[in-house]
C-alpha positions in Angstrom: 19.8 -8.7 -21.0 16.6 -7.5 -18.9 15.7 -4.3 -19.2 12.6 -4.4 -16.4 9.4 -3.5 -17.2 9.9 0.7 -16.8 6.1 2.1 -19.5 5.7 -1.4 -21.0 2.2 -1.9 -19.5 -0.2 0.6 -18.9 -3.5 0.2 -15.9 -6.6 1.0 -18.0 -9.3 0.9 -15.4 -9.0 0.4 -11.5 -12.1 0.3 -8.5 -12.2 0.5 -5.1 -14.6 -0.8 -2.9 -16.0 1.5 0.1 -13.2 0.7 2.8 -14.8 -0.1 6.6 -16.7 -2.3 8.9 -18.5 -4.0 6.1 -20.7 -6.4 8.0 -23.4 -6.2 5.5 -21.1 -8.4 3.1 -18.6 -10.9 2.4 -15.5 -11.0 0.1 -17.7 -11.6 -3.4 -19.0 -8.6 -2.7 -16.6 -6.3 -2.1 -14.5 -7.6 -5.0 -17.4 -7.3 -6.6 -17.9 -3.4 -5.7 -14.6 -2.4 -7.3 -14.1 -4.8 -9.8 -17.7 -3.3 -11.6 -15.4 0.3 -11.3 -12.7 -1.3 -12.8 -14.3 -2.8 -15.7 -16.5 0.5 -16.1 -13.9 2.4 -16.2 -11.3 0.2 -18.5 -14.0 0.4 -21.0 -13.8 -3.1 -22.1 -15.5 -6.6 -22.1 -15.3 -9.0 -19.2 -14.5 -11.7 -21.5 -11.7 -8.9 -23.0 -9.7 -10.5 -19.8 -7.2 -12.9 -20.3 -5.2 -13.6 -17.0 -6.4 -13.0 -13.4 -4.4 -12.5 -10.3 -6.2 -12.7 -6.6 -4.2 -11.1 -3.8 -5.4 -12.6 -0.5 -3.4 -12.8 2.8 -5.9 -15.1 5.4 -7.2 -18.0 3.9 -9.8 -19.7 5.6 -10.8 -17.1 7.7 -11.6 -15.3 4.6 -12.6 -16.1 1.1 -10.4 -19.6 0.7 -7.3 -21.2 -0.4 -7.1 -21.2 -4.0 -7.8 -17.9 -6.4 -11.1 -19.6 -7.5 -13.8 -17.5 -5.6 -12.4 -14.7 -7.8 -13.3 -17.2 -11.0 -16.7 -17.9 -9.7 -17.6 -14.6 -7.8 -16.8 -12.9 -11.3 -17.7 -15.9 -13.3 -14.4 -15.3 -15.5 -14.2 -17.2 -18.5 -12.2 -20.1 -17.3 -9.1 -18.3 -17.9 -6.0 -19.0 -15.8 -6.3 -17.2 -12.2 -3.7 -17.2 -9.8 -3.6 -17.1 -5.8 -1.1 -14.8 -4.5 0.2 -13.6 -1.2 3.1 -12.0 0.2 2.2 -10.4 3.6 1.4 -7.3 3.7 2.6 -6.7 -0.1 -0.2 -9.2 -1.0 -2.3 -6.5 -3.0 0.8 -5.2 -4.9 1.5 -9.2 -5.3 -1.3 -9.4 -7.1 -0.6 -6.3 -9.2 3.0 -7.6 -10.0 2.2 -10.7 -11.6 -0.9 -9.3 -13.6 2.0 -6.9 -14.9 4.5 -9.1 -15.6 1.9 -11.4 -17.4 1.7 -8.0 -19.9 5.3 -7.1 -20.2 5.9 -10.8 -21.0 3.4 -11.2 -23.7 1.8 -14.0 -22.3 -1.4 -11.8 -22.3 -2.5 -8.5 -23.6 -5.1 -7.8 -21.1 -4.5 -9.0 -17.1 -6.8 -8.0 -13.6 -5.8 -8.2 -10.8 -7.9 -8.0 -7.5 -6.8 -7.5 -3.4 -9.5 -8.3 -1.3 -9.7 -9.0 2.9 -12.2 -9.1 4.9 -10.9 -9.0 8.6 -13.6 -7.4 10.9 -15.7 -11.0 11.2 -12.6 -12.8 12.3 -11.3 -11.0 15.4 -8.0 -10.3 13.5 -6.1 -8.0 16.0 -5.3 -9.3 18.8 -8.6 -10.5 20.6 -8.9 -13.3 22.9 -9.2 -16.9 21.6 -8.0 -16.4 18.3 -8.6 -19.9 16.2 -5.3 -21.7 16.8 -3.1 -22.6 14.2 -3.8 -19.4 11.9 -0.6 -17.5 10.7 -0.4 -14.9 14.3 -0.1 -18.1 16.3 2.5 -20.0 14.5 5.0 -17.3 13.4 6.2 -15.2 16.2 3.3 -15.9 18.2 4.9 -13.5 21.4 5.1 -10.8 19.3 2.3 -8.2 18.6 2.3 -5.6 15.5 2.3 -2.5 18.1 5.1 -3.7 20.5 7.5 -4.3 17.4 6.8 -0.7 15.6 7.5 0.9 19.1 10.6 -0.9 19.4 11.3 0.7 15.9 10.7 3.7 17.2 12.6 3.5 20.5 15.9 2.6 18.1 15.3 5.2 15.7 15.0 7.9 18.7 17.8 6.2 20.3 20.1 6.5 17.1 19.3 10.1 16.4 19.7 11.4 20.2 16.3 12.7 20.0 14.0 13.2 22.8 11.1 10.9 22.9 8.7 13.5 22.9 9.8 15.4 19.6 9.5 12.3 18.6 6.2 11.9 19.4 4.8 15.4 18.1 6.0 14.6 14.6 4.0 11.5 14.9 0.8 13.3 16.0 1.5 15.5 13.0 1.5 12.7 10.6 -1.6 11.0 11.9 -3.3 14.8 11.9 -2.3 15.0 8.4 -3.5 11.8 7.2 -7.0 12.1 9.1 -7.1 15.9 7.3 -6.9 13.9 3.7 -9.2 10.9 4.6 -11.7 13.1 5.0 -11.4 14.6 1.7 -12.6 10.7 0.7 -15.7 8.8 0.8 -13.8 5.4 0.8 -12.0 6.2 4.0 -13.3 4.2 6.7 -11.9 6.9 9.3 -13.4 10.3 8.1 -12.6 12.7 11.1 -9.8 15.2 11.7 -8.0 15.0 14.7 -5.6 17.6 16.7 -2.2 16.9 17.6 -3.4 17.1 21.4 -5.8 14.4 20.4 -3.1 12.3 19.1 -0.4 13.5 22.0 -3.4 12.3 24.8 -4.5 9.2 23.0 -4.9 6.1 25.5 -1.3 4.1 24.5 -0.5 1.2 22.9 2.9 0.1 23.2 4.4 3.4 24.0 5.5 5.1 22.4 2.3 4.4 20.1 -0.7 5.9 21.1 -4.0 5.1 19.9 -4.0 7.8 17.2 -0.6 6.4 15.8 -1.8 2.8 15.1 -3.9 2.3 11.8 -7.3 0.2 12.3 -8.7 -2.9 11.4 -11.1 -2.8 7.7 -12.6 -4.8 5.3 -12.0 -4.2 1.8 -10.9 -4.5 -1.6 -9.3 -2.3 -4.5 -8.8 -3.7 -8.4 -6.7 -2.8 -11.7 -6.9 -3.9 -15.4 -3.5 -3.8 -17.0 -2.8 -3.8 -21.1 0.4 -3.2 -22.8 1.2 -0.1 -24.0 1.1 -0.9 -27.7 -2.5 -2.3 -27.1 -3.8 0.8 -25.0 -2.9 2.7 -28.4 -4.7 0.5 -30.4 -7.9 1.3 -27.9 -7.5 4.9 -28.7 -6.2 5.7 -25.3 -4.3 9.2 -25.0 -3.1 9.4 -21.5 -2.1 6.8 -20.1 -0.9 5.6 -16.2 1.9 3.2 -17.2 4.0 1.1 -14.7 7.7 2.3 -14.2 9.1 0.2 -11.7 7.5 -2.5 -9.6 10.5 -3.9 -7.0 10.1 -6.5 -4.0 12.8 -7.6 -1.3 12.2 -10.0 1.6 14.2 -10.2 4.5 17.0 -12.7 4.6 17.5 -13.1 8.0 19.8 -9.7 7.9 18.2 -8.2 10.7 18.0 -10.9 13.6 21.0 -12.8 12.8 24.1 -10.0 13.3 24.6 -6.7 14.5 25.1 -5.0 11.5 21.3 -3.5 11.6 20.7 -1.5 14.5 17.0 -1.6 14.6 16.4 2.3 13.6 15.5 1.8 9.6 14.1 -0.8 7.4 16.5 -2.6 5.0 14.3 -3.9 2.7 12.6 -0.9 2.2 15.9 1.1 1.3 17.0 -1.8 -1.4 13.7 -2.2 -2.6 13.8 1.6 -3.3 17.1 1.6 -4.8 16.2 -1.1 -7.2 12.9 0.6 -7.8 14.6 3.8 -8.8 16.8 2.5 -10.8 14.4 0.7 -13.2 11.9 3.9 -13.3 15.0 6.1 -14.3 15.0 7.9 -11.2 18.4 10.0 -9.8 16.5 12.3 -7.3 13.8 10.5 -5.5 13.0 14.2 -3.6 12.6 16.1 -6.5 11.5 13.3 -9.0 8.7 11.7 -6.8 5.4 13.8 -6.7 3.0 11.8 -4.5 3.4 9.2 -2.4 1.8 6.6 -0.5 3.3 4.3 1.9 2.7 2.1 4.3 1.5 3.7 7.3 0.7 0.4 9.5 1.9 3.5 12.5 3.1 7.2 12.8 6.4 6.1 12.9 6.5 3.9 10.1 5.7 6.7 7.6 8.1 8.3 9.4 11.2 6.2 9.0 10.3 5.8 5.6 10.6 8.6 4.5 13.9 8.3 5.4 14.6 4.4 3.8 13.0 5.7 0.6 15.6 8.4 0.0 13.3 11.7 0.5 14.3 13.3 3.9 18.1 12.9 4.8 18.9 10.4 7.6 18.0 11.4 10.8 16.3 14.6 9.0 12.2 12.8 8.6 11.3 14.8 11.5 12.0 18.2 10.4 10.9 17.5 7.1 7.6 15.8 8.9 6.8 19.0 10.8 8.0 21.6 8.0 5.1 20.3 6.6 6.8 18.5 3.1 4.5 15.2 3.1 1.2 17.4 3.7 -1.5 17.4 1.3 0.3 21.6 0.1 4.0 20.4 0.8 6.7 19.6 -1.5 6.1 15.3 -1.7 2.3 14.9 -0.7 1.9 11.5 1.1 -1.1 9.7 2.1 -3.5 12.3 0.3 -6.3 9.6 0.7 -5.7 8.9 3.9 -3.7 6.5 3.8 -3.6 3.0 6.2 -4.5 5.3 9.0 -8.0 6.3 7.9 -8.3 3.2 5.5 -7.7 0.7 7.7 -5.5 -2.3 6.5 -7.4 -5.4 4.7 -4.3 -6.8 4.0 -5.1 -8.5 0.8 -6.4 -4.9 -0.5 -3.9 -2.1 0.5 -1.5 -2.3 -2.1 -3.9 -2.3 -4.7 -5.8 0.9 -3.2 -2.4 2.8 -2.8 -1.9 2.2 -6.5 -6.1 3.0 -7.4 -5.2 6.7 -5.6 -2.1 7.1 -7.5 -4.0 6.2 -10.9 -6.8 8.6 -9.9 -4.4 11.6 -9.0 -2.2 10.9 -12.3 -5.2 11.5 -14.4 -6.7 14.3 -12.5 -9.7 12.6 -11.2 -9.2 12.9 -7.5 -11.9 15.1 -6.6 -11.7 17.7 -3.8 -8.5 15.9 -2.9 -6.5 16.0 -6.2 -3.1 17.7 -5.7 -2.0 19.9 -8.8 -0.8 18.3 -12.2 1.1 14.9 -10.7 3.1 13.0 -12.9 5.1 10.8 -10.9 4.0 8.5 -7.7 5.1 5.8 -5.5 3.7 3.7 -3.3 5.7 1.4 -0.6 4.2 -1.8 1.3 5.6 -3.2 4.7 4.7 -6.4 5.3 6.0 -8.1 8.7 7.6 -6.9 11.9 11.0 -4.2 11.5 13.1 -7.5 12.2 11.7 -9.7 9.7 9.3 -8.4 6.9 9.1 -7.9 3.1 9.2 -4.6 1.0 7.4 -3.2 -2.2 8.6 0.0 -3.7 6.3 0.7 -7.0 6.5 4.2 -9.5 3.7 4.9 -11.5 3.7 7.6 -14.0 1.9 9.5 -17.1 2.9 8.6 -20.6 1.8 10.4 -23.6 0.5 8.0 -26.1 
């Protein structure tokens, strides 16, 4: 009977490239910049690594098709690498299988690597896209914006609430995640905001303003997993093992009844439940220490917090301007800064959620470190409210 895959593989080193407008470079590069971290930090060979997973979302417009510009960009010892993508899950894709590889014994030491490099392409939204790439084929009359504001018109619609309390808890999150990114040298977006700023912002697709909406980045992040048995043998004390690592796509739930109303995200609530239940976890509110999900918008995080069991339904927006998810509050979220000041290489954010986590878990956070964690999560969105797919991963200390 399976039994998941709850502190069977520890991560033993992780990197993370300098998120931004990285014009000076390509994708090499950048998976170059945090896989050195990674390997410097995991302590081991490069020929130590068995299995390699590379988490890329745009192909051509990137670094390729296949996963072998990881195998020559690293020049990896022609050992089996793997191409992986899932949306906006696509980092934590590539995180999964270098896991599972572990906790099935078919290797004792996996990487895995999320790279994306989106500034030289135009990606988001500008004129004269290249046809036939992924925007114009699936949904092509939709945008990213006008479907999180329709999320949020539901959600404010279900809950009675006045648009504009709406809105000042969204200003709040953004303030609070631009107060953490620049705690980071990472970030791409280093500069604190005011909820003014955010309240006057030129908008979107309202009711997003400017200041709700994450930006466009290059980067990459990158994690070396071992087994638990073998990060003994290495001596290892305290480790950052995996407890849950869960993933549900849409199923065509949302657009093809009227049993979803438009106001949460399914996948994201069974994705949880699933997750929860592998890591051992009754009391997500009280269990969870740290968070970081996926911020894409304000109101995102927000509903989230709902769809991942931590505030009550319809009580995120108390909870959001009470102050629980800032960096002092009861269930810190986005302490790096999250999509909002990181921007969203799509390839590379669920691998940098999981590289802040494994920082914070072993106390290494710098100026930003929150105060003896033991227990994170972090959550990807990939898609629109209607049709997307869901990652809900816990990471934790074990004693060795």
């Amino acid at each position: 009977m399976a039994k998941g895959i709850r502190d069977k593989v520890a991560i033993i080193g992780m990197g993370c490239s300098r998120f931004g407008e990285r014009w000076d470079c390509g994708p090499e590069e950048l998976i170059l910049e945090a896989f050195q971290e990674a390997l410097a930090d995991a302590k081991i060979a490069q020929n130590d690594i068995e299995m390699a997973w590379l988490g890329l979302f745009y192909q051509e417009q990137s670094a390729g098709k296949s996963a072998l510009p990881l195998a020559l960009t690293l020049r990896l010892p022609n050992i089996p690498v793997t191409r992986v993508e899932n949306m906006c899950a696509t980092g934590t894709e590539a995180l999964r299988g270098a896991v599972y590889a572990v906790a099935a014994g078919a290797c004792d030491i996996a990487l895995a690597v999320g790279v994306e490099k989106l500034k030289d392409t135009g990606y988001g939204g500008l004129p004269e896209r290249t046809k036939g790439t992924f925007d114009d084929l699936w949904l092509p009359n939709a945008t990213a914006p006008g479907a999180f504001a329709q999320l949020a018109s539901a959600y404010a619609a279900k809950h009675k609430l006045p648009m504009q309390d709406l809105k000042r808890a969204m200003a709040h999150i953004s303030v609070k995640s631009h107060a953490n990114g620049v705690l980071n040298p990472r970030a791409h977006l280093r500069k604190e905001i005011t909820e003014d700023d955010a309240l006057k912002a030129a908008m979107v697709a309202y009711p997003l303003g400017l200041l709700d909406c994450c930006g466009v980045s290059d980067g990459a992040a990158c994690a070396i997993v071992t087994s638990v048995e073998k990060a003994k043998e290495m001596g290892l004390k305290d480790l950052v093992t995996v407890k849950a690592m869960q993933l549900a796509p849409s199923n065509g739930f949302e657009m093809s009844n009227t049993g979803w109303d438009g106001s949460y995200l399914h996948t994201t609530r069974v994705a949880a439940q699933r997750a929860y239940k592998e890591a051992g976890i009754t009391d997500p509110r009280r269990e969870i220490d740290m968070m970081e999900v996926h911020d894409c918008f304000s109101v995102t995080e927000l509903v989230v917090m709902e769809d991942l069991g931590i505030s009550p339904e319809g009580g995120a927006i108390k909870d959001v301007l009470d102050g629980v998810y800032d960096r002092d509050g009861a269930v810190p979220c986005q302490v790096d800064g999250g999509l909002k000041c990181f921007g969203h290489p799509i390839g590379a954010s669920g691998l940098r959620m999981a590289y802040e986590m494994y920082l914070q878990l072993l106390g290494r956070a710098g100026p930003r470190q929150l105060k003896s964690p033991t227990t994170g999560l972090t959550h990807n969105l990939g898609g629109h409210p209607f049709r997307n797919v869901a990652s809900v991963s816990v990471f934790g200390l074990h004693s060795a």
